[in-house]
C-alpha positions in Angstrom: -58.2 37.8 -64.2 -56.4 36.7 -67.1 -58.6 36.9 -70.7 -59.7 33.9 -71.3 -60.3 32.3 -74.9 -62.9 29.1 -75.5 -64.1 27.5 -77.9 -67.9 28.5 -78.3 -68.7 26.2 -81.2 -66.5 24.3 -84.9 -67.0 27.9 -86.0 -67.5 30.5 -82.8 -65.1 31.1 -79.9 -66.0 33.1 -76.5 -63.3 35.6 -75.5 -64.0 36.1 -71.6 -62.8 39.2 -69.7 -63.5 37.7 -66.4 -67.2 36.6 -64.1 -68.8 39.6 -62.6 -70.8 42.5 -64.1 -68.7 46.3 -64.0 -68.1 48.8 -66.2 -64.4 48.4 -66.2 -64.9 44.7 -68.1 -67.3 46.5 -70.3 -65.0 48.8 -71.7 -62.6 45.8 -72.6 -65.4 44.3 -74.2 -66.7 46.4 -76.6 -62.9 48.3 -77.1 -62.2 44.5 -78.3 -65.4 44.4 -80.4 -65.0 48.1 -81.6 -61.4 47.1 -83.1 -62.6 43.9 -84.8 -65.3 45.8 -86.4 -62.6 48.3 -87.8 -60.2 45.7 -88.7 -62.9 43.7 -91.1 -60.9 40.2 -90.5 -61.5 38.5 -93.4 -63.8 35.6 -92.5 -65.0 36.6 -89.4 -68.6 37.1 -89.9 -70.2 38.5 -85.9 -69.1 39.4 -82.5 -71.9 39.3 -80.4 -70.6 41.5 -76.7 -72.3 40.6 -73.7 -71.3 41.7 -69.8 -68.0 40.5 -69.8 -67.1 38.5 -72.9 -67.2 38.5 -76.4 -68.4 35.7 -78.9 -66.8 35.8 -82.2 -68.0 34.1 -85.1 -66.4 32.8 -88.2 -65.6 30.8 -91.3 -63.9 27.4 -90.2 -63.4 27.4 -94.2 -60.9 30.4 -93.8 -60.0 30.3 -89.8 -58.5 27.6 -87.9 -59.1 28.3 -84.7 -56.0 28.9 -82.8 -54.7 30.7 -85.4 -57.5 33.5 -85.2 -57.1 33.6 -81.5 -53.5 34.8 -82.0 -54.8 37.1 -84.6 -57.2 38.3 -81.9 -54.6 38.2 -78.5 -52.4 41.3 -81.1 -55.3 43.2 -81.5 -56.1 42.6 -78.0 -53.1 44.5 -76.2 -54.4 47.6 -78.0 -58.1 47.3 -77.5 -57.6 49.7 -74.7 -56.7 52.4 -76.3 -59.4 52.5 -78.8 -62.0 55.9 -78.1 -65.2 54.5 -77.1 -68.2 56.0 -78.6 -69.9 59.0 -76.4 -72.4 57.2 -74.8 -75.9 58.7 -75.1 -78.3 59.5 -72.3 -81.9 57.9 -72.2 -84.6 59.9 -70.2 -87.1 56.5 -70.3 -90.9 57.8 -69.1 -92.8 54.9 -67.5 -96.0 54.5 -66.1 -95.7 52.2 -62.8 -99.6 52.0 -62.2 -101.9 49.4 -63.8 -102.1 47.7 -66.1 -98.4 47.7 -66.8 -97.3 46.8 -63.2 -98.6 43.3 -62.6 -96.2 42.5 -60.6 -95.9 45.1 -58.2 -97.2 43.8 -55.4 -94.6 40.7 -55.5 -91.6 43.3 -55.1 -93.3 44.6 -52.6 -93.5 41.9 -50.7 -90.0 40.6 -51.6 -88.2 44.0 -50.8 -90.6 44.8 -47.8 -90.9 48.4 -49.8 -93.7 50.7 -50.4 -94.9 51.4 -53.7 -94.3 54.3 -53.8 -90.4 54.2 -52.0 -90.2 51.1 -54.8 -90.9 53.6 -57.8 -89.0 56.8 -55.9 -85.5 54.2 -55.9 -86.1 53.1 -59.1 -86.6 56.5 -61.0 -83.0 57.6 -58.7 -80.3 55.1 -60.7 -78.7 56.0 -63.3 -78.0 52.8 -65.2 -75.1 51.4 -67.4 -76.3 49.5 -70.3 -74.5 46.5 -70.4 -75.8 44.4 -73.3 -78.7 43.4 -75.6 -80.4 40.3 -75.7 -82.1 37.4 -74.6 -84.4 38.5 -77.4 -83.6 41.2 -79.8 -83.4 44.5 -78.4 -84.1 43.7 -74.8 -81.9 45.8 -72.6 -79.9 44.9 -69.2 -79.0 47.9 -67.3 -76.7 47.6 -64.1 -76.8 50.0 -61.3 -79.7 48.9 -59.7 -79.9 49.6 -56.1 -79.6 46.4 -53.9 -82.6 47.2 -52.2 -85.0 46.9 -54.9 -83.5 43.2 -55.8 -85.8 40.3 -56.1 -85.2 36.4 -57.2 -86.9 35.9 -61.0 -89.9 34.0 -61.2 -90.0 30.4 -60.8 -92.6 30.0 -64.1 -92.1 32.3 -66.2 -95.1 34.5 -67.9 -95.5 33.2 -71.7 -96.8 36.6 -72.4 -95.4 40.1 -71.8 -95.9 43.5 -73.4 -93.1 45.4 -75.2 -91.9 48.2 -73.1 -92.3 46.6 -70.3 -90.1 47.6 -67.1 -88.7 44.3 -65.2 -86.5 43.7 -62.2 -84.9 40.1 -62.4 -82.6 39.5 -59.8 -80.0 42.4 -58.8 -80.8 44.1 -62.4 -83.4 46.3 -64.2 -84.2 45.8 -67.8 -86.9 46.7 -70.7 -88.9 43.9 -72.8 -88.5 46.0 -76.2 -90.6 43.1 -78.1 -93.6 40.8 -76.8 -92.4 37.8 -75.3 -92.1 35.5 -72.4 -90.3 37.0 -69.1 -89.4 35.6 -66.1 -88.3 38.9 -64.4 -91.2 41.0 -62.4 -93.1 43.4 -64.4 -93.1 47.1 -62.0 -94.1 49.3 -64.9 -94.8 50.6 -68.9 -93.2 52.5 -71.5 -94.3 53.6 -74.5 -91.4 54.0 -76.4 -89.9 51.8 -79.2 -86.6 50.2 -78.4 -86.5 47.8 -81.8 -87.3 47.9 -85.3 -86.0 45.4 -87.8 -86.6 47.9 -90.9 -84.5 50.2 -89.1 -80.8 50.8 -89.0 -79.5 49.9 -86.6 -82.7 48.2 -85.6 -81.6 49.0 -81.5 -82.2 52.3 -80.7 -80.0 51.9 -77.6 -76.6 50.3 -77.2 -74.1 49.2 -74.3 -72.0 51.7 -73.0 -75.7 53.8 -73.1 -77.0 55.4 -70.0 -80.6 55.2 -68.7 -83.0 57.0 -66.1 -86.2 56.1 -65.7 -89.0 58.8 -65.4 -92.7 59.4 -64.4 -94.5 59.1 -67.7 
């Protein structure tokens, strides 16, 4: 699939690389966002990377549109040869009995699974981190075996701890802040994925691996 360019907003347009989720579209996402950042284009203020596009932000003061999307095609044809960082490797300890699984028992029943083959699959992925977001610092890994893969919650919970260890769908994730979720809740970490005072306030970033341990 070609790239395609859209306009995201009057001052923010989405870069798309093509529709499914693979570490081959990740690379041309951030070796797109990694040259941006070292080219410092004048009026463009963020690039925000997600699976498999990038949103660019800027001054419709300075930029009209089409022209920074030429700008950005040229810098595009050598995106692939920029060096991507090394990615680091995240040994994650979680605890998978109560409290912090409450909603165990629903995976269990979705994937027809034991507990303890649930947890045993789990801990055996290594996962790709593809983005953060919804909320800062929350972390989508891919890799996820199939088997473990369950439809998100119809309502989601208002109210879920940071650290908490979620399967939504055919992914895996960490909540790295309080906050509403709508994916099922199989375990608990204790470690801290985001702090605002820090810098950068992630700890983790795409291109990152994971593996989840007994903590």
């Amino acid at each position: 699939m070609a790239t395609v360019y859209k306009t995201l907003s009057d001052h923010a347009i989405l870069i798309e690389f093509g529709k499914k989720i693979s570490p081959e579209l990740l690379q041309k996402v951030m070796g797109l966002d990694i040259l941006l950042q070292e080219q410092d284009i004048y009026g463009v203020i963020e690039t925000v990377p997600a699976y498999a596009s990038l949103a660019v932000f800027y001054n419709p003061l300075i930029w009209e549109e089409e022209d920074l999307i030429q700008t950005i095609k040229g810098l595009e044809l050598s995106s692939g040869d920029v060096n991507l960082p090394v990615p680091q490797k995240w040994e994650i300890p979680v605890i998978y009995d109560p409290p912090g699984n409450p909603d165990m028992q629903s995976v269990i029943h979705h994937t027809g699974l034991s507990y303890e083959a649930i947890i045993e699959i789990h801990q055996r992925g290594e996962y790709l981190v593809y983005m953060l977001g919804f909320l800062p610092g929350f972390i989508y890994l891919g890799g996820m075996d199939p088997r473990l893969s369950v439809p998100r919650k119809k309502v989601p919970d208002l109210k879920t701890p940071a650290g908490s260890v979620a399967i939504g769908g055919a992914q895996t994730g960490i909540y790295a802040l309080e906050s509403p979720a709508g994916w099922h809740i199989i375990g608990h970490t204790d470690m801290t994925f985001f702090d605002s005072k820090a810098s950068p306030p992630a700890k983790i970033k795409p291109g990152d691996r994971v593996v989840f341990v007994n903590g």
